[in-house]
C-alpha positions in Angstrom: -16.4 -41.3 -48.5 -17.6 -37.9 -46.6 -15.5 -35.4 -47.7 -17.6 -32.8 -45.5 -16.2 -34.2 -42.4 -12.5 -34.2 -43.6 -12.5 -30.3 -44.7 -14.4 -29.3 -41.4 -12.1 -31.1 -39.2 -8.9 -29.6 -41.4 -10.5 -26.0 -40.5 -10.7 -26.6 -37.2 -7.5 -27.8 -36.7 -6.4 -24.7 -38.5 -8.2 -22.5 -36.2 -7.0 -24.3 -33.1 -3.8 -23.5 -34.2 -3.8 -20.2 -35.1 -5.6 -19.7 -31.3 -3.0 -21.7 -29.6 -0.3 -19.4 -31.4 -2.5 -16.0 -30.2 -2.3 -17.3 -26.8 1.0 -18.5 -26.6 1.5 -14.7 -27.6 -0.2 -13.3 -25.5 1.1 -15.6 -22.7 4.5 -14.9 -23.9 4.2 -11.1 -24.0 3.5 -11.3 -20.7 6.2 -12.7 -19.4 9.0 -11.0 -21.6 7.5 -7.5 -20.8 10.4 -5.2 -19.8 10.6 -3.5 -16.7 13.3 -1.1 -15.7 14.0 -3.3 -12.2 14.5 -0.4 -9.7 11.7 0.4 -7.2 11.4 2.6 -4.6 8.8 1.9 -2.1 8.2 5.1 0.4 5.5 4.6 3.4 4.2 7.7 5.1 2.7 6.3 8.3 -1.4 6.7 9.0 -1.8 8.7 5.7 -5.6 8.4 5.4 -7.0 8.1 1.8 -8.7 11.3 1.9 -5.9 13.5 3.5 -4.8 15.0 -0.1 -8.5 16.4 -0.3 -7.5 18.4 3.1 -4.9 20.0 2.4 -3.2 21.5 -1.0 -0.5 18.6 -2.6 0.7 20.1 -6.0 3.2 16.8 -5.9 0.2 14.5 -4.8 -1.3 15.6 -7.3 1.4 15.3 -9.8 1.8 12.1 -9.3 -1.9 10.9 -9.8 -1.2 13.2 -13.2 1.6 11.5 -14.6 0.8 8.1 -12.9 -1.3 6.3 -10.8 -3.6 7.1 -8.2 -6.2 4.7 -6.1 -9.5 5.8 -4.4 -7.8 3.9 -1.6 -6.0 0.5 -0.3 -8.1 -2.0 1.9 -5.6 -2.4 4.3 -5.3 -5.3 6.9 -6.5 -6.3 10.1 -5.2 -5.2 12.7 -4.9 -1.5 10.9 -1.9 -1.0 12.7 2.2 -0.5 12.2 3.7 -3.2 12.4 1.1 -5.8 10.9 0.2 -3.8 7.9 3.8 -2.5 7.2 4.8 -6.4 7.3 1.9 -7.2 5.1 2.6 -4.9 2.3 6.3 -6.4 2.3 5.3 -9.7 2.5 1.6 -9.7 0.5 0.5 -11.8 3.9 -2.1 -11.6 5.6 -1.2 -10.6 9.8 -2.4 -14.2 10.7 0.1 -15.6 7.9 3.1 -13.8 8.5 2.5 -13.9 12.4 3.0 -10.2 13.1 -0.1 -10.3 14.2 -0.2 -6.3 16.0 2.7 -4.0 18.3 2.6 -5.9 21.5 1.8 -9.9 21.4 3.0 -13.1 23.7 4.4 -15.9 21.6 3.0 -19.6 23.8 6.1 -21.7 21.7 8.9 -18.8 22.5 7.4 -18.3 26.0 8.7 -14.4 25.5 6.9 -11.1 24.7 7.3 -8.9 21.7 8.9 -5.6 22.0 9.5 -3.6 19.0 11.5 -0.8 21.2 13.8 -3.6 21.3 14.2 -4.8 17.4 12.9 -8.1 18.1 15.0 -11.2 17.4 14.4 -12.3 13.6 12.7 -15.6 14.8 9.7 -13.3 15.3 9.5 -12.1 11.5 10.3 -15.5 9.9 6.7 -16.2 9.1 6.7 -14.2 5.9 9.3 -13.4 3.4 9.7 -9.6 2.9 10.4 -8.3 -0.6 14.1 -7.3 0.3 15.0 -10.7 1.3 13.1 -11.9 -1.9 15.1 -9.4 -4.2 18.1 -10.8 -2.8 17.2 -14.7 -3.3 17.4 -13.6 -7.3 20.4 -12.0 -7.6 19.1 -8.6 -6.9 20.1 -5.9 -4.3 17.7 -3.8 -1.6 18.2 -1.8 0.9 15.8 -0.6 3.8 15.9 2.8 5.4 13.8 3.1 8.9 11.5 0.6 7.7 10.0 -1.4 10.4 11.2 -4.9 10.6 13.7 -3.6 7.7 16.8 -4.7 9.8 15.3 -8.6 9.8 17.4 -11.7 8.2 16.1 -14.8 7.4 18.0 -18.0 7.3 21.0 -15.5 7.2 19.4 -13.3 4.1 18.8 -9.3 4.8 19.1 -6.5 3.0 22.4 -5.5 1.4 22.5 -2.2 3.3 19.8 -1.3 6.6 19.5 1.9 8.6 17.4 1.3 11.3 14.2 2.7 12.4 15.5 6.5 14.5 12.9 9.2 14.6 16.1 11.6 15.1 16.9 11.5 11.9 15.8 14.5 9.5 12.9 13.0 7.1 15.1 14.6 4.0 18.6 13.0 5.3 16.4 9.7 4.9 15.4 10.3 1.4 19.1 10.9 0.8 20.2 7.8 2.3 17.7 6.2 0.1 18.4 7.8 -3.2 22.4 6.9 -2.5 21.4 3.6 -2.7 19.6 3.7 -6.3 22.4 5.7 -7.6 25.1 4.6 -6.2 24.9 1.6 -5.3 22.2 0.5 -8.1 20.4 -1.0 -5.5 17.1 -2.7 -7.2 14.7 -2.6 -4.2 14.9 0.7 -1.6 12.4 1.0 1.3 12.0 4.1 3.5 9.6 5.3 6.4 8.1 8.2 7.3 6.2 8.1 10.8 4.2 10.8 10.1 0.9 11.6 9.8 0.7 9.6 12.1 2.0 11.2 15.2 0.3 14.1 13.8 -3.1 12.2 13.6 -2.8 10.8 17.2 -2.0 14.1 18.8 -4.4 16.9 17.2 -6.9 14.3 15.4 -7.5 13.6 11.9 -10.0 16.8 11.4 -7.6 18.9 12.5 -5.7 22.1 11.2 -2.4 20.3 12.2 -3.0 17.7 10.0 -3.5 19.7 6.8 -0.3 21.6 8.2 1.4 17.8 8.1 -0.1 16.5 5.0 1.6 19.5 3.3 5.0 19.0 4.7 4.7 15.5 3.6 3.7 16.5 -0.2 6.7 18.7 0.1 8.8 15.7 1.2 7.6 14.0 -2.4 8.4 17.5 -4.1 11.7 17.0 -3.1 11.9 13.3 -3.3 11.5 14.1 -7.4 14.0 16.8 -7.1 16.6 14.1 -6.2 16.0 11.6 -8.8 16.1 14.0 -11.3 19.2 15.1 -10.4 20.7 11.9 -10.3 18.7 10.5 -13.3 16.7 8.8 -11.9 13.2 9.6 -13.1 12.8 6.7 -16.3 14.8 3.9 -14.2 13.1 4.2 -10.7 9.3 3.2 -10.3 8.0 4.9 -7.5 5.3 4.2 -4.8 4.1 6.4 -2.2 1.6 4.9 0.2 0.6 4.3 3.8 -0.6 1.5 6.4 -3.6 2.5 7.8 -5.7 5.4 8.0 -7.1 7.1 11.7 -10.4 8.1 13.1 -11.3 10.7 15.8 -11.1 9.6 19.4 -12.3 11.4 22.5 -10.8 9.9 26.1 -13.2 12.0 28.0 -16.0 10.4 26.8 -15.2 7.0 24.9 -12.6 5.2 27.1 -13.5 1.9 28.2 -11.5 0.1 31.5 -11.9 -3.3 30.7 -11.9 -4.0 34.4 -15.2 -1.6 34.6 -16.5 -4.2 32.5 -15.7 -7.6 33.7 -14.0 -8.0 37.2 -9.8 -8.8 36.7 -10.2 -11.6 39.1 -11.8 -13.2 36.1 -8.7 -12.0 33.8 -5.0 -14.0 34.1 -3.5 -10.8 31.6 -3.9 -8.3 28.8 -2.0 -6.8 25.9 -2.5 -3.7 24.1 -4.5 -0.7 24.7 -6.5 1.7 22.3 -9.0 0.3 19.4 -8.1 -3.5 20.6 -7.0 -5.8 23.2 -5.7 -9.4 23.5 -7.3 -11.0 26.5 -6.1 -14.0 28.5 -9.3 -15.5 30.7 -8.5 -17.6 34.0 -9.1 -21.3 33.0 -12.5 -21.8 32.6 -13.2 -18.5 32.3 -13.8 -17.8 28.7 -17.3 -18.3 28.4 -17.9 -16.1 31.5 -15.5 -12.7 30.2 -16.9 -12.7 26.6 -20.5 -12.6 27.7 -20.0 -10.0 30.4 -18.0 -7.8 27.9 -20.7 -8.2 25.3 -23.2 -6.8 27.7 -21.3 -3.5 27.0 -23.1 -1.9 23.9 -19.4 -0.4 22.1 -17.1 -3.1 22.4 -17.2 -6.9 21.0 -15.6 -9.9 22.2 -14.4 -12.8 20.2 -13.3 -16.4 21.3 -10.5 -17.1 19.2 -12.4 -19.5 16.7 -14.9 -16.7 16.3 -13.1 -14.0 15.2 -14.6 -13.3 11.4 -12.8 -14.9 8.8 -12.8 -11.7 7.1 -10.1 -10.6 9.1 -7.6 -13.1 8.0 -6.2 -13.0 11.6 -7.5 -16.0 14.1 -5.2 -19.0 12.7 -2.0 -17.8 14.7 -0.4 -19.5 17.5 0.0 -15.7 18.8 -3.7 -14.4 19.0 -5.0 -14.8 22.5 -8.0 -16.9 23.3 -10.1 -13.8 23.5 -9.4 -10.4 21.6 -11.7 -7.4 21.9 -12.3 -5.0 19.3 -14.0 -1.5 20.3 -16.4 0.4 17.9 -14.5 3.4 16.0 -13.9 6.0 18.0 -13.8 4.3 21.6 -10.9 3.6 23.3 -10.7 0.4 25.6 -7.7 0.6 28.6 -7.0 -1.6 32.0 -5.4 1.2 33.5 -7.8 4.6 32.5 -5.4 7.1 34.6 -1.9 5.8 32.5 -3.8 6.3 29.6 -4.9 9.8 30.3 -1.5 11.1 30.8 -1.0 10.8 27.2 -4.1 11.6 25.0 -4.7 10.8 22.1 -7.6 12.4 19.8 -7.1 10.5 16.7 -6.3 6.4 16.6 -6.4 3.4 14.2 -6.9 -0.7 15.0 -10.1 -0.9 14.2 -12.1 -2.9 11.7 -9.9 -2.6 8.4 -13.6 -2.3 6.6 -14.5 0.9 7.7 -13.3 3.5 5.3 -11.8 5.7 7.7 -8.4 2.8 8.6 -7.9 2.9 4.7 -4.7 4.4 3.4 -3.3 6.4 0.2 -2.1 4.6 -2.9 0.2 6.4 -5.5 2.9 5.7 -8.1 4.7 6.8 -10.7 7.6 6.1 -12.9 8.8 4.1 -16.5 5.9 1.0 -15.6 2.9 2.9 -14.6 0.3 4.1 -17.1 -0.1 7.9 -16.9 -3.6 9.1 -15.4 -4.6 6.3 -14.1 -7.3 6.1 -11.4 -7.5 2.9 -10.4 -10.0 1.5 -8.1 -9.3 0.4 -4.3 -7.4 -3.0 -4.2 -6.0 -4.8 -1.0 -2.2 -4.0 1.0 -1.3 -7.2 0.4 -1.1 -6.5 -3.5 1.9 -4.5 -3.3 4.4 -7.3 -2.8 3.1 -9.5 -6.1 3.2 -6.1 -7.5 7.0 -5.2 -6.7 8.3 -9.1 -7.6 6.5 -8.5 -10.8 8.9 -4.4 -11.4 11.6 -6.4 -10.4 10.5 -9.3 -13.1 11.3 -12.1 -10.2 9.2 -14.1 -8.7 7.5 -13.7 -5.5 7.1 -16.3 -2.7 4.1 -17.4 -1.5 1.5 -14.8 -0.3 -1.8 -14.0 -0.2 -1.9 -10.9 -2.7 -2.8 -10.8 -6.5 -1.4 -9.4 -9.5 -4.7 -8.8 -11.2 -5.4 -6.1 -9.0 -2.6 -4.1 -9.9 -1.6 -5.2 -13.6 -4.4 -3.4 -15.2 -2.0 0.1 -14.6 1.2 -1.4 -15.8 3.4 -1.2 -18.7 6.0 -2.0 -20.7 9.3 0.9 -20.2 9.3 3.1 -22.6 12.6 2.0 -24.6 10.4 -1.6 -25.0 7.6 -1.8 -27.4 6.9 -5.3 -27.9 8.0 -8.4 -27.8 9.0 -8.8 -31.5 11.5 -11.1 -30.8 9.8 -13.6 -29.8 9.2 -16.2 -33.2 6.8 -18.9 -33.2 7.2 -21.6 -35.5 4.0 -23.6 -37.0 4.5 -27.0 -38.5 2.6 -27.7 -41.8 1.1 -31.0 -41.8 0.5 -32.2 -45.2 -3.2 -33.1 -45.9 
């Protein structure tokens, strides 16, 4: 009889075990890490990555200090408001949630979107934003200006919305939003800020206005700390300061584009959008004709549909038009160049969300972020795993990750382990 064979196979079930019982730690600790359930999630429109090097942000940079900070986010394509804003709440890319830029024609609703309107919910149902997810477990939110924050699907919205009104002072917002953690114990708060991006638009991102701005916004987060310290807030709320896109310099007198300089409109049915894109709809049988004619022009591209890169994650929605044409940074592309003149613009976003200028700022701080941490760039569409997983519920389908963002969490400080957590071995007898 081989006794050899008998002992090995004893050890190795021995060592199985004890990896299996690692694992299921490890596994286990995963799940049962603690986390303090209250985010607040604060968006300061077109606040490029590299704004903070500008201008002087002692809360910036107090918040890269006591939490996290990242070189930047990739954001989406289109890098613009609504798209991107509806991507970081819904971890979708703009062709999966369907909010797919501001202005678009929908071929099954035969109607146009509007934002100026708040759009009928119908348009939004696509994704599943993280308020409406908070409130499928139990949970409570709240949305302050946020765009598309006023939605419901299949009769879910947030508990409590104030909708998007640039009268409102940007400090009454932040105590509309701190009300609702402390009062109302809300688990999930949202607010909006719509600068720098007017800012940006109007003097440029190179601009002494802008560092004026950026400023004025760090003081904003000065006294957004202020108020959860007051209300003790500071070890129950995790909070995340970011942005949707970045901006790049623009010049109308010398980079604007009339499409209809470029291909004749008798060859054109209709157009949406202005600025660093544009949705084109050909005549029939007219496709082939206005993408070759625009690509004669040496700073704009054309795209059939089925050709737009699948790096964009944008073409496989009913409401992308047949054609779409995306202008190199800096140039602006119009069908109506006096209209456009009337209101300049010297700094703009839309473009290609891989050039560095559309990407946006990334910070957070609170209980369940690791202190001076500078974590590398990671995509938008990583902030809504990243918020189910604060609020320890479980997010729906999306297109985001959780390893992206894991690496700077942590347990809250009143949890250490996951002690309690027994796992029994059975002893076979030999």
């Amino acid at each position: 009889m081989d006794l050899t064979g008998t002992v090995m196979t004893r050890q190795q079930d021995i060592t199985i075990m004890m990896l299996t019982v690692l694992f299921s730690n490890q596994v286990s600790a995963r799940f049962c890490r603690k986390h303090t359930k209250q985010v607040l999630l604060v968006s300061m429109d077109g606040f490029r990555y590299d704004y903070p090097e500008k201008a002087k942000t002692p809360n910036f940079d107090k918040m890269a200090q006591d939490g996290v900070r990242a070189k930047y986010l990739q954001s989406t394509f289109t890098t613009k408001t609504l798209p991107s804003h509806y991507s970081m709440v819904t971890g979708l890319y703009d062709e999966s949630h369907g909010i797919i830029s501001n202005e678009m024609h929908d071929p099954e609703f035969k109607d146009d979107f509007d934002i100026q309107t708040f759009p009928d919910s119908k348009w939004w149902s696509q994704g599943e934003p993280i308020w409406i997810t908070t409130r499928k477990h139990g949970l409570k939110s709240g949305t302050v200006h946020w765009p598309g924050g006023y939605i419901e699907i299949q009769g879910i919205g947030a508990n409590k919305v104030h909708r998007y009104n640039d009268s409102v002072p940007f400090e009454q917002r932040i105590d509309i939003a701190i009300e609702m953690l402390a009062e109302d114990k809300f688990n999930f708060v949202c607010v909006y800020f719509n600068e720098p991006d007017l800012t940006g638009h109007i003097f440029g991102p190179d601009s002494v206005e802008i560092v004026k701005m950026v400023e004025e916004m760090d003081s904003l987060v000065g006294k957004l700390f202020s108020k959860l310290e007051q209300k003790g807030l500071q070890d129950s709320v995790n909070l995340v300061v970011t942005s949707d896109h970045g901006m790049t310099s623009t010049n109308y007198d010398n980079k604007l584009i009339n499409i209809y300089d470029v291909v004749d409109r008798t060859y054109i049915k209709s157009t949406l959008e202005i600025g660093a894109i544009m949705q084109v709809v050909p005549e029939d049988g007219r496709d082939t004709y206005v993408v070759n004619t625009i690509n004669k022009h040496p700073n704009i591209k054309a795209y059939r549909k089925d050709d737009i890169p699948e790096v964009w994650h944008f073409k496989n929605n009913r409401r992308v038009t047949p054609i779409l044409v995306v202008a190199d940074e800096g140039w602006t592309l119009t069908h109506d160049p006096d209209v456009t003149k009337r209101s300049p613009r010297t700094g703009e976003h839309g473009y290609d969300n891989g050039l560095v200028t559309m990407q946006p700022i990334f910070y957070a701080v609170g209980p369940n972020f690791v202190p001076g941490f500078f974590s590398p760039p990671f995509q938008l569409i990583d902030i809504y795993p990243m918020i189910c997983e604060l609020l320890s519920i479980s997010p729906a389908p999306n297109n985001g990750t959780l390893d992206n963002t894991s690496i700077f969490l942590r347990p809250a400080h009143d949890y250490s382990s996951c002690s309690d957590i027994s796992f029994d071995v059975i002893h076979n007898s030999p």
